[in-house]
Structures are given as C-alpha cells and as structure tokens.
VEXDREN-2710 file (C-alpha; in Angstrom, 1 decimal):
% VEXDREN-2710
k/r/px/py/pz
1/UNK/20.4/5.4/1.4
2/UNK/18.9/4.8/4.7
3/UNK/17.2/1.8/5.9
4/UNK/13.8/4.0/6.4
5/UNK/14.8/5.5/2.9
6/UNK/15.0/1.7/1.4
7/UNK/12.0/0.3/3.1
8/UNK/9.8/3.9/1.8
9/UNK/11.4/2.8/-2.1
10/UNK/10.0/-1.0/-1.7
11/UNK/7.2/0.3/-0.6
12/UNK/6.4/2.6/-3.6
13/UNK/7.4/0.1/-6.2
14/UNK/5.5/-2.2/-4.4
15/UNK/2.3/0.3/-4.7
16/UNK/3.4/1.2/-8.1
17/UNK/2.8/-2.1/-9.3
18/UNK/-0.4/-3.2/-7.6
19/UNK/-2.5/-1.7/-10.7
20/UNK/-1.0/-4.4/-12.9
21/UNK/-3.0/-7.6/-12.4
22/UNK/-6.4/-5.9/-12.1
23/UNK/-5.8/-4.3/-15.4
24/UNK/-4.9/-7.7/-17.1
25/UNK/-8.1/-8.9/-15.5
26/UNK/-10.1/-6.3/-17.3
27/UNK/-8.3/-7.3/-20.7
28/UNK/-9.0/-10.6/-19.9
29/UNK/-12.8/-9.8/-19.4
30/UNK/-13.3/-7.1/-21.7
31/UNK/-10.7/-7.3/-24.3
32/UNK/-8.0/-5.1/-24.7
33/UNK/-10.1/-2.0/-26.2
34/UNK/-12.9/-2.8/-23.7
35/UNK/-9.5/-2.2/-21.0
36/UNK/-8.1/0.9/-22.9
37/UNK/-12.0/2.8/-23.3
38/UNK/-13.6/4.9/-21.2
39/UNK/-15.4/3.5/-18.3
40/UNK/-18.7/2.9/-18.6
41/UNK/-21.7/1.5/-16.6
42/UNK/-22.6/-1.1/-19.7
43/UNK/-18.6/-2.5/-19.0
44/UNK/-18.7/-6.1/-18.2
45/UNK/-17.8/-6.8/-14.0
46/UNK/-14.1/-7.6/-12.9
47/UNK/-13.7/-10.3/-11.5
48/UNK/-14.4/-10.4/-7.7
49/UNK/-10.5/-10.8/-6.5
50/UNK/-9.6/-8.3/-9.1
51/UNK/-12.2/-5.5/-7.8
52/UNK/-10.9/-6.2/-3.9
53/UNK/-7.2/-5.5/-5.7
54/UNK/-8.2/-2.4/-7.3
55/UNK/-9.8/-1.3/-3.4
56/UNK/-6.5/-2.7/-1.7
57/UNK/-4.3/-0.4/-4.4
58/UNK/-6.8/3.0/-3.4
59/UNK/-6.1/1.9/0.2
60/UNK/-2.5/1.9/-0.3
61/UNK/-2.1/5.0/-2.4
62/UNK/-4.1/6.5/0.0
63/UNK/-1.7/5.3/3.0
64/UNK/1.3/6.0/1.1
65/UNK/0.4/9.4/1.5
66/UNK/0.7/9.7/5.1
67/UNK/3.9/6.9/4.9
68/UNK/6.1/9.0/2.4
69/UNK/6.2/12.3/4.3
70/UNK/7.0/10.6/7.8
71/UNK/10.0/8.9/6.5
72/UNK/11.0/11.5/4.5
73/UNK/10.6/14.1/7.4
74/UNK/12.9/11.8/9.6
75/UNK/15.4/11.9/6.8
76/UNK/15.4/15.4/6.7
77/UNK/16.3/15.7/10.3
78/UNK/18.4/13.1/10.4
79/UNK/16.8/10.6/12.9
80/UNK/16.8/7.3/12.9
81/UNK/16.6/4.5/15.3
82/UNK/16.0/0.4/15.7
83/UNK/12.1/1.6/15.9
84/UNK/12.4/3.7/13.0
85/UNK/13.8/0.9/10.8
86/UNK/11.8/-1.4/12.4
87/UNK/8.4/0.7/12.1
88/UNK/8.9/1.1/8.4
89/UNK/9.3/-2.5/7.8
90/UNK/6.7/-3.8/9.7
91/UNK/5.0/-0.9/7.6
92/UNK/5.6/-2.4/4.2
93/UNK/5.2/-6.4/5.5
94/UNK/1.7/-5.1/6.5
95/UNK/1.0/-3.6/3.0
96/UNK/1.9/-6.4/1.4
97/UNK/-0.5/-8.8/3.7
98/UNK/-2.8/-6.2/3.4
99/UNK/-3.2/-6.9/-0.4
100/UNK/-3.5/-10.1/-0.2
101/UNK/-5.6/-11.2/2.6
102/UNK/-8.0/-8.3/0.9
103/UNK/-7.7/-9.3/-2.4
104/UNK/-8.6/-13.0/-1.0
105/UNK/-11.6/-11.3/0.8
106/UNK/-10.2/-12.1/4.1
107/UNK/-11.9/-9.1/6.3
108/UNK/-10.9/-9.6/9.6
109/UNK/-7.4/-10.3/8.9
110/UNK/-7.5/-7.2/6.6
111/UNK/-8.7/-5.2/9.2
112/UNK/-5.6/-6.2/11.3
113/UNK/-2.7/-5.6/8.7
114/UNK/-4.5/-2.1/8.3
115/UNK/-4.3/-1.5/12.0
116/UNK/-0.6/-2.9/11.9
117/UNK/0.1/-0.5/8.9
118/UNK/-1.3/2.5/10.7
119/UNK/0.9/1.4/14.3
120/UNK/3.8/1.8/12.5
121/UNK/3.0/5.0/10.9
122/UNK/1.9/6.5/14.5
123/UNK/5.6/4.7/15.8
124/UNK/7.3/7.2/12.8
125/UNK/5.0/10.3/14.4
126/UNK/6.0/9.8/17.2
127/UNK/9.7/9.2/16.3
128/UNK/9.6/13.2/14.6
129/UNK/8.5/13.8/18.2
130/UNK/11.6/12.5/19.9
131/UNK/9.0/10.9/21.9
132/UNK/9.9/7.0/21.0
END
C-alpha cells in the first residue's frame, strides 16, 4: 500500500465513522425508536454540537468525493512524491480539525481547515499534472 493509498483508507474510516455520535445523540434525545423512525418535522431538536456533526460529516462525504479519485488517479499512474504524501496528510489532519473546530462551532477556524483541505486536494491536481 502506498502512503497516499494509507492516508485515502484513514481518511474513509475516519468519514465512515463520523455518523456515530450524532446518532447516539438522537437516541439519547428521542429514544431509540424516535432514532430508528422516519424523520419527521414533530421530531424533538439534536442537540446543537450534534447538528454541526451531522453538517461537518455532509461536508466531508461531500469532499471525500473529490479526495478519493485524486489519490486513486495518482495510484493508477503510479506517481508519487514527498508533496503527494504530504498533500494527503495534511488532507486528512485538516478533516479531522475540520470536525471538530465545526462541531464546537468554531467558524473561522472551520473556514480555515476547509481551505487547508481543499490546498491539498488542488496540490494532488496538480500532481496528475506533473506540474508540482
């Protein structure tokens, strides 16, 4: 496995798992078959943290997306370099300060590991490219 390769499978488990503690909070606040029924616009609110969770995991399915493919596109040609490596770990690192500064409702900073996030994607483009 390459490094890319192993940063792209911590970053899907890492996304895979995000639903977990916003789903307990629903249990918690309304009860396991108020969790398991269909959604409804009588269902009592998350909690606050717990709905900026559930927007942090949409944001990084949605980024995942454009992640998967570039690293899987460099493996398929075979490329990989120190900025390739590095891209894809500063990619997860900001995913994962990503959730939290958003789940703590920290917007600017959020803004920022967003912005990192997306640098390193545009570094993996760019690495396709042969251009870094």
């Amino acid at each position: 496995m390459t490094r890319e390769l192993f940063w792209l499978t911590l970053t899907v488990i890492f996304t895979g798992l995000l639903w977990v503690p916003y789903v307990l909070n629903r249990c918690q606040v309304r009860g396991l078959g108020g969790a398991m029924a269909n959604p409804s616009r009588n269902d009592k609110p998350l909690a606050e943290w717990a709905n900026r969770l559930l927007f942090a995991h949409d944001n990084a399915v949605e980024n995942l997306v454009v992640f998967a493919p570039l690293v899987l596109i460099l493996n398929a040609i075979d490329y990989s370099s120190k900025w390739t490596v590095l891209a894809c770990a500063v990619y997860f690192w900001s995913r994962v300060a990503h959730l939290i500064v958003y789940t703590l409702g920290v917007p600017v900073l959020r803004t920022l590991a967003f912005l990192i996030g997306f640098a390193a994607q545009a570094m993996l483009a760019l690495a396709i490219f042969k251009i870094l």
